[in-house]
C-alpha positions in Angstrom: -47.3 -94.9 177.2 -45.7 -98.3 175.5 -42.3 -96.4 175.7 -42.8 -95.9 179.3 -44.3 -99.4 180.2 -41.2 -101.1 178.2 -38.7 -98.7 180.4 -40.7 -99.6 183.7 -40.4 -103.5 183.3 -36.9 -102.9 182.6 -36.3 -101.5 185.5 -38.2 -103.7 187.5 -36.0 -106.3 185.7 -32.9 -105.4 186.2 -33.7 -104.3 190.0 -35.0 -107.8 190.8 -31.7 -108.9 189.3 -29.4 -106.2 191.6 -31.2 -107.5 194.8 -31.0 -111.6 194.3 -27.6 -111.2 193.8 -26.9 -108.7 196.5 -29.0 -111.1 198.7 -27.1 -114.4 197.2 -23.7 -112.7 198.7 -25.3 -111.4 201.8 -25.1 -108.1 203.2 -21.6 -106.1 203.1 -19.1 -106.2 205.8 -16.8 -104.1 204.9 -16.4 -101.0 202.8 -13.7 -103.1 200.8 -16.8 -105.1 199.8 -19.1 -102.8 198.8 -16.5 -100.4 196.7 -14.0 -103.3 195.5 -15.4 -106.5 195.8 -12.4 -107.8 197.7 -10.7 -107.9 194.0 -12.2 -110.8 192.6 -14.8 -109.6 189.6 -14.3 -111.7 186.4 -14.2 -110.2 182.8 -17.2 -110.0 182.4 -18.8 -108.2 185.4 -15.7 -105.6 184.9 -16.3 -105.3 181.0 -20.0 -104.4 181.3 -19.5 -102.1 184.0 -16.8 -99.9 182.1 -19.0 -100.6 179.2 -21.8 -98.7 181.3 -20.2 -95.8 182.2 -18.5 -95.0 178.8 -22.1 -95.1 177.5 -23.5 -92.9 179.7 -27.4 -91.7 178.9 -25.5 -88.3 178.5 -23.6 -89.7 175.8 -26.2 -91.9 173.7 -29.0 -89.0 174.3 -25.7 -86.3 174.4 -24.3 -87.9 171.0 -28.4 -88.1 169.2 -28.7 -84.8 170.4 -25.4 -83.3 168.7 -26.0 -85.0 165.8 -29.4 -83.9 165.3 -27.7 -80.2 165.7 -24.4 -80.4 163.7 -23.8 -83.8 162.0 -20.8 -86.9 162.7 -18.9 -84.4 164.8 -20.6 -85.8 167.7 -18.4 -88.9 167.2 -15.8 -87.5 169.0 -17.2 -87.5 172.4 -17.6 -91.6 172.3 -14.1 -92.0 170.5 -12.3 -90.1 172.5 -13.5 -92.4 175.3 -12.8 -95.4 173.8 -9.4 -94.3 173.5 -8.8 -93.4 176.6 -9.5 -97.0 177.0 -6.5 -97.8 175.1 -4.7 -95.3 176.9 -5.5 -96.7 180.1 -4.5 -100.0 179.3 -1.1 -99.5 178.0 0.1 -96.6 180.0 -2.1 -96.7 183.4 -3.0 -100.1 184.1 0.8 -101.3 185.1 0.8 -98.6 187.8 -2.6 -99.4 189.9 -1.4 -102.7 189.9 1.6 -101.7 191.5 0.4 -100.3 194.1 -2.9 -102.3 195.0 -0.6 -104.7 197.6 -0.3 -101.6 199.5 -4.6 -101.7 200.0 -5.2 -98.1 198.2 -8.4 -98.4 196.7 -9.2 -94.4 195.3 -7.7 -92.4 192.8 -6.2 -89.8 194.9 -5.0 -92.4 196.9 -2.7 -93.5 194.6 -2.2 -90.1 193.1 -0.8 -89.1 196.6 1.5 -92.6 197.0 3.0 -91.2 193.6 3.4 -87.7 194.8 2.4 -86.1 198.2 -0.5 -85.6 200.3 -1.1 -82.0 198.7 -1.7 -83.4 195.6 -3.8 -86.3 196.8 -6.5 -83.8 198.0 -6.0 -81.6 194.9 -6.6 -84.6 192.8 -9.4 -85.4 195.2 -10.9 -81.9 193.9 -10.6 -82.5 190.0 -12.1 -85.7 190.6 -15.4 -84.8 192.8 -15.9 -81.5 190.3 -15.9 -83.7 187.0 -17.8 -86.7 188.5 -20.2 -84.5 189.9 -21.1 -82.7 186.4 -21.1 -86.0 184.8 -23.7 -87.5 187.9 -26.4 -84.3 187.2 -26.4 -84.8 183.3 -27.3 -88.8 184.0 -30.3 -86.6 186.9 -31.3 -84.1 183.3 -31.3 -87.2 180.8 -33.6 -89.5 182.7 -35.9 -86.3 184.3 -36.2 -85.0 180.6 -36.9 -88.6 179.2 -39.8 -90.0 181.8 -41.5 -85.8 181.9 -42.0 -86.2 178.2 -43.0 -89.7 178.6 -45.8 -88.7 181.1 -46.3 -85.3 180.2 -45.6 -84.7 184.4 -43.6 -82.2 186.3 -40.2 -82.0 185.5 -39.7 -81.5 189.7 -41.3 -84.6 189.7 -39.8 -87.1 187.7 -36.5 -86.0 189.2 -37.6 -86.7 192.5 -38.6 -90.2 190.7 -35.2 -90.7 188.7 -33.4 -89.7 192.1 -35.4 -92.3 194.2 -34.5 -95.1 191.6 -30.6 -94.0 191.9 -30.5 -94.0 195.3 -31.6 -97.6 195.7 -29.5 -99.1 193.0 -26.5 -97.2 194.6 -27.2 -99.0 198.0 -26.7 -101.9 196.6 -23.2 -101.5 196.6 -20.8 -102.3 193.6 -21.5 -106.1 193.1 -25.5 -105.6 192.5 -24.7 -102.6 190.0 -22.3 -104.9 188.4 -24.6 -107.5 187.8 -27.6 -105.1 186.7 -24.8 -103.3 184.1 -24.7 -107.4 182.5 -28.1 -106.6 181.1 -27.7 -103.0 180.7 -25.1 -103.6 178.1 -27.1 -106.0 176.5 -30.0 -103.7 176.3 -27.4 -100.3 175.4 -26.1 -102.2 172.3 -28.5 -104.1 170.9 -31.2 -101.7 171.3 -29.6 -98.5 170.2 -28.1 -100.2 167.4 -31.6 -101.9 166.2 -33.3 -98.5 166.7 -30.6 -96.5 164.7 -30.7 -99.4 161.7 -34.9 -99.3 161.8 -35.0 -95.3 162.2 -32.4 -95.2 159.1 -34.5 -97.6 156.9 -37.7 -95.1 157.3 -35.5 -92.2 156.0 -35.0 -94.3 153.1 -31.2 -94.9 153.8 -28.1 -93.7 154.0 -27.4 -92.3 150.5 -31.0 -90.8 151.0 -30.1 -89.5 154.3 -27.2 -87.8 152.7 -29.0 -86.2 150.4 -31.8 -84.5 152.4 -28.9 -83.2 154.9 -26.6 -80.3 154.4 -22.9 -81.4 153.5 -22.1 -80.0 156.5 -23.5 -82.9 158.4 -21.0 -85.4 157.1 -17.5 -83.2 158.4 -16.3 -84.6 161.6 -14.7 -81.6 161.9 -17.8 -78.9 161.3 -16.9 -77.5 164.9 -13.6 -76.7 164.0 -10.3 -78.8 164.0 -9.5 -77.2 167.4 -12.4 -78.4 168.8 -12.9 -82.0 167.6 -9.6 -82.4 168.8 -10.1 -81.3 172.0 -13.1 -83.3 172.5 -11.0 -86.4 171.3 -8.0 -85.8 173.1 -9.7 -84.7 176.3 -11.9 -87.1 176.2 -9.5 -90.2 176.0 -7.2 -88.5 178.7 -10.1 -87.8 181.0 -11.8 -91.3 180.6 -8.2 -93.2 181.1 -8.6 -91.9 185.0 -12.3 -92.2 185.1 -13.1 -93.7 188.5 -14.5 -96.6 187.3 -11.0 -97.5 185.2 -9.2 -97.5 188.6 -12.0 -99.1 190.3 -11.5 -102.0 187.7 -7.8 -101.9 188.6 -8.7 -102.6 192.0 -11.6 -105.2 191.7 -10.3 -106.8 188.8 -9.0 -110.5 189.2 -5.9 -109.8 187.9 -4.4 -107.4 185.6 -4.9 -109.2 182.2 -8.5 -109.5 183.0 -8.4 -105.1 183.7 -7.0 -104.9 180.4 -8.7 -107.1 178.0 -11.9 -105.2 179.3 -10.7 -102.0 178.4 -9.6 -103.3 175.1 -12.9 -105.2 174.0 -15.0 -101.8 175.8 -13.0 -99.6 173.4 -13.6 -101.7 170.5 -17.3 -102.4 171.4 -18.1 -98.6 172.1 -16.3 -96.6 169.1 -18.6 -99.5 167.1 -21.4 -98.6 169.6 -21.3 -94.8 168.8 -22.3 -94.8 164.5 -26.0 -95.6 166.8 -26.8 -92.4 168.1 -25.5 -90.4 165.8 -27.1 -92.1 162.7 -30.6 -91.8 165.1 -29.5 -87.8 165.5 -29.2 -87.5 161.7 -32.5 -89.2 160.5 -34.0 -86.7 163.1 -32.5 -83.8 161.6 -33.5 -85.1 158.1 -37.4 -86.3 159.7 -38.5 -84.2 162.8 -38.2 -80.9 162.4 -37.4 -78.2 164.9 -37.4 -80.0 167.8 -34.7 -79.8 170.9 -32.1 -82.1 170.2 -31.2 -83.3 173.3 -35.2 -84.9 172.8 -33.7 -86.0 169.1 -33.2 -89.9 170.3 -36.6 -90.0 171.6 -38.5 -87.8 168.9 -37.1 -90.3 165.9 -37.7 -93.7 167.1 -41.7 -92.1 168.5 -42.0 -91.0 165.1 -41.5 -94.2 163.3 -43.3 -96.3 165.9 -44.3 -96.0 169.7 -42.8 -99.8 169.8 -39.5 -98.7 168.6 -39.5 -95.6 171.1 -40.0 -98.1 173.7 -37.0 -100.3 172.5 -34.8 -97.2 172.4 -36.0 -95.5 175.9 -35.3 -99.1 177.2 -31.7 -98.6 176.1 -31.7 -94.9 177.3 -33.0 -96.2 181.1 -30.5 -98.4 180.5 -27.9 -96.5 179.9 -29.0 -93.8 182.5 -29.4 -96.7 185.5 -25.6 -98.2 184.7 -23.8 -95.5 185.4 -26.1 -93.1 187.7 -25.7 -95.3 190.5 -22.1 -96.1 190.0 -21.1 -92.5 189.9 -22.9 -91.8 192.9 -21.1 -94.7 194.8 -18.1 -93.4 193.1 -18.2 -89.7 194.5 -19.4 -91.6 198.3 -16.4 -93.6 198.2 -13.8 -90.5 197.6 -15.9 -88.5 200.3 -15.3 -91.5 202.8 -12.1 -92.7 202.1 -10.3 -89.4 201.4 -12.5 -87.5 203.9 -14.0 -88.7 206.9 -11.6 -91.5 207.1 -8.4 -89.7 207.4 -10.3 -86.8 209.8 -11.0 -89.6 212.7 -7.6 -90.9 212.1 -6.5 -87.2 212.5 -8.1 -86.3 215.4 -7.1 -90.2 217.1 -10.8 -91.6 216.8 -11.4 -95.6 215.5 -13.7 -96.2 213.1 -15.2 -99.2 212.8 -16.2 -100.3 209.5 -20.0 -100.9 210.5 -20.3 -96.9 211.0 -17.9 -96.5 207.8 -20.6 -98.0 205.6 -23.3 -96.0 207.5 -21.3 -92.6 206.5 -21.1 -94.1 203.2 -24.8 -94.6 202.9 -25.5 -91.2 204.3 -22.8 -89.3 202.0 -24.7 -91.3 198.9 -28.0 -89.3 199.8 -26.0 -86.2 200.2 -24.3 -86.1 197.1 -27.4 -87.3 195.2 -29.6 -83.8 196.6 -26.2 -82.2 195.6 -26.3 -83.2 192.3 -30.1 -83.0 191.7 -29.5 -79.4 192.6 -27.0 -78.8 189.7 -29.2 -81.0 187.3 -30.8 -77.9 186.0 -28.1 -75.9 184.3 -27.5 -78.5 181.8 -28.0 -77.0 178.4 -26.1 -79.6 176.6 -25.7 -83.3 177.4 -23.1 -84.2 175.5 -21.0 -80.3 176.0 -21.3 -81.1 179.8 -19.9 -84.7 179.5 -16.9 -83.7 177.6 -15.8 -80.4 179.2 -16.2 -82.4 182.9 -13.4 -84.9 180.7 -11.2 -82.0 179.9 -11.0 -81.2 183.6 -9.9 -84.5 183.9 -7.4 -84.5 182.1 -5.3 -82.8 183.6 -5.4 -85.0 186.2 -4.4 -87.7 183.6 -1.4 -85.3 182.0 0.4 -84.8 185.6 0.4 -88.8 186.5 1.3 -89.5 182.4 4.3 -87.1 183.6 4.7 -88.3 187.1 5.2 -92.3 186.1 7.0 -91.5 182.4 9.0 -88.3 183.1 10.9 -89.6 186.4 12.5 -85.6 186.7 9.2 -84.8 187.9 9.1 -83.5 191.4 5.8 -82.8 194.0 6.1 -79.1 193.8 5.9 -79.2 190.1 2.9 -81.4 190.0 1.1 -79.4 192.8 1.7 -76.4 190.7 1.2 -77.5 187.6 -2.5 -79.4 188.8 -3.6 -76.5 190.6 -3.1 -74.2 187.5 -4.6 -76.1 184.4 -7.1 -77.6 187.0 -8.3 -74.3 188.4 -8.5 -72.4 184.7 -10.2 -75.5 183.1 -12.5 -75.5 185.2 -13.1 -71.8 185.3 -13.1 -71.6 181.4 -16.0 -74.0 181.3 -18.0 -72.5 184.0 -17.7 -69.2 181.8 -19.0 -70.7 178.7 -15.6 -71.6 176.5 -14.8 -68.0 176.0 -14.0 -67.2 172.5 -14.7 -70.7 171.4 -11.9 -72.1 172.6 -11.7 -75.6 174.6 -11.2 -76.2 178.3 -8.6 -78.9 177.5 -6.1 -75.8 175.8 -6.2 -74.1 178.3 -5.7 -76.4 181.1 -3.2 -78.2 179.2 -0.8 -76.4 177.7 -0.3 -74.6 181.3 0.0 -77.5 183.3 2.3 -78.9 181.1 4.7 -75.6 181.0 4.4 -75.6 184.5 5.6 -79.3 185.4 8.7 -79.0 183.0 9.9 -75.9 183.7 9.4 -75.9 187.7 10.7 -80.1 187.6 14.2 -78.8 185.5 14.4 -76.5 188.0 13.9 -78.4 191.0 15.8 -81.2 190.3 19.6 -82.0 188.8 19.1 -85.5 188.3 17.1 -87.2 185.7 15.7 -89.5 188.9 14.2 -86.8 191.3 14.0 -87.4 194.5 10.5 -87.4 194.7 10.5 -90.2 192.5 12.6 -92.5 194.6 10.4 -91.9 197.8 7.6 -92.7 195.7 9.6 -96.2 195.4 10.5 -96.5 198.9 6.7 -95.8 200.0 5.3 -98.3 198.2 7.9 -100.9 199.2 7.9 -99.9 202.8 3.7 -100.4 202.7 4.0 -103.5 200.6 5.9 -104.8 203.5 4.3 -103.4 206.2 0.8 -105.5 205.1 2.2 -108.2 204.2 4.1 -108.5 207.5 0.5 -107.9 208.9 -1.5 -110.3 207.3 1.3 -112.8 207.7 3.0 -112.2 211.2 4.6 -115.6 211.5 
């Protein structure tokens, strides 16, 4: 019961902070408000929220919970994030910047402003499929954390967890920015005092080492294949996570965008030694336990205060990127969606009813996702195959800004392909051991060379250079509109 009072007046803390803020600024006007914040968030608002949703409770419970099973391989999963970080920042951030004069504000907006309007919804596809895995793991981590907590149905603490998401999601992105400041506070410094008080009571590290098998200490105990896919997918799916792109667009400017995904990838690769030495002293301490309950089952065993601390940093963890992801997957729905269907069909759409749909599309999504939340075996497994279905993503706009031979029909071919069997080898289990990330790669990749050398003559294609033109022409068009003298 101390764990769960501690993770109760955190929550009530950090809600009382998401609603005097939300009502300091006043209600939202405009979707552009409540998905962008009219780009103006400072460093640190931007930093803490990236820092959130890299250290999702998937990945701090995920990353205890492969440790506890297999040792220091689970480092991957938050490395390969930080990199994509890095990634993001030297080879992504440049282009959303670009284009944010023209008013995109979504990923496969600008996907489709690079390319076509095919591969704008395809995108759109490989976006809401990965987002939505990632959502139901945050659903399973905080239902399997408050059940044990309370000893209470599982049915019911995730119509609990579900209730809490849904109002912290209302509050639009400027209230789960300002929560996410002392999330991050309470992520780091809590995981990190757990881990260095839970390795202590083992008796330390050169202890710990020599109650586990050698095994434990290989990074690469799951194969070379496999680390490597978990590290290389994972950076390539984090660089075009939604909440990068949404820091391209809410950022103040572009040196603010990416000096917070610098210090986030220094901060989290630092961040990750936490959980995994937490999953080790469990292997070495608890027994046969699950290990996705490893985080929890270490800390409770040492001292119910302690468990408190670290299911404080769990709920926090959990409750800064939860809500974001399900005002992520609203604003693709809305934006890509319903949006461009009234346009279709000729209707206007004001922007009061816009943020209605938006509301409504948030409740949606979350029974969506709480219906999934059940076939999560593996935290950490779930987070980083949904990355590797990213990444292909990633791999055809690496090829579409770097590569300028690359033409539409390659990239709709190539998306469709690596997208479609990556996220069919996942669903099937990783057949034969091998990663989603090979699979989906190394087609796609075939595909957008060989179909680009054959569809264009020139080293420029022509896709390319309407891809110039349309971002001129909108540049224009808006600025023409917001300045008609």
């Amino acid at each position: 019961m101390v764990a769960f009072a501690l993770a109760v007046a955190y929550l009530a803390v950090t809600l009382a902070v998401g609603f005097a803020v939300k009502k300091r600024r006043g209600k939202d006007t405009t979707t552009r408000q409540f998905f962008v914040a009219d780009g103006a968030m400072p460093l640190f608002a931007v930093s803490t929220m990236l820092f959130g949703d890299l250290i999702a409770a998937s990945t701090t419970t995920g990353t205890a919970g492969t440790a506890y099973s297999t040792g220091v391989a689970a480092l991957w999963g938050i490395w390969g994030s930080s990199l994509g970080c890095i990634v993001f920042s030297a080879f992504l951030c440049r282009f959303f910047f670009k284009i944010r004069p023209t008013g995109v504000t979504t990923g496969p907006e600008a996907i489709g402003l690079r390319f076509n309007q095919k591969i704008r919804y395809l995108f759109l596809v490989f976006t809401l499929i990965p987002l939505l895995i990632i959502f139901s793991t945050q659903v399973t981590a905080a239902s399997m954390y408050l059940s044990s907590m309370l000893g209470i149905n599982g049915a019911l603490a995730t119509a609990v967890v579900s209730v809490l998401f849904l109002i912290m999601a209302l509050l639009g992105i400027t209230g789960i920015a300002e929560m996410n400041k002392v999330n991050a506070f309470v992520i780091f410094f809590g995981l990190s005092f757990s881990a260095i008080v839970c390795l202590n009571y083992v008796g330390g590290s050169d202890t710990l080492a020599a109650t586990l098998p050698a095994g434990y200490f290989n990074p690469f105990a799951n194969g070379i294949s496999s680390a490597l896919a978990q590290f290389i997918g994972g950076a390539l799916g984090f660089s075009l996570s939604t909440t990068s792109i949404a820091i391209a667009f809410c950022s103040k400017s572009m040196k603010v965008a990416r000096e917070s995904h610098a210090i986030v990838a220094a901060i989290s690769a630092l961040f990750a030694l936490a959980p995994t030495t937490i999953g080790l002293c469990a292997a070495a301490s608890c027994g046969d336990i699950r290990p996705d309950t490893a985080l929890y089952a270490m800390t409770n065993l040492v001292d119910p205060w302690l468990a408190g601390i670290a299911v404080m940093a769990v709920f926090a963890a959990i409750f800064s990127t939860g809500p974001w992801f399900l005002l992520s997957a609203a604003q693709l729905i809305v934006r890509e969606l319903y949006l461009p269907l009234k346009r279709h069909r000729g209707k206007a759409v004001s922007e009061k009813r816009s943020l209605r749909v938006t509301r409504l599309s948030i409740v949606l999504i979350l029974f969506g996702s709480v219906a999934i939340s059940g076939t999560n075996v593996s935290l950490l497994n779930s987070l980083m195959s949904a990355a590797q279905i990213k990444a292909i993503a990633t791999i055809l706009l690496l090829f579409g800004l770097y590569w300028k031979r690359t033409t539409n029909r390659a990239g709709f071919a190539g998306l469709l392909t690596g997208g479609t069997l990556s996220t069919i080898w996942y669903m099937c289990g990783n057949p034969f051991g091998v990663q989603p990330l090979w699979i989906g790669a190394l087609s796609s990749i075939v595909i957008i060379v060989v179909v680009s050398l054959h569809g264009s003559k020139t080293q420029i294609s022509p896709d390319y250079l309407a891809y110039e033109t349309r971002v001129r022409q909108q540049i224009e068009c808006r600025q023409s509109v917001d300045d008609p003298a």
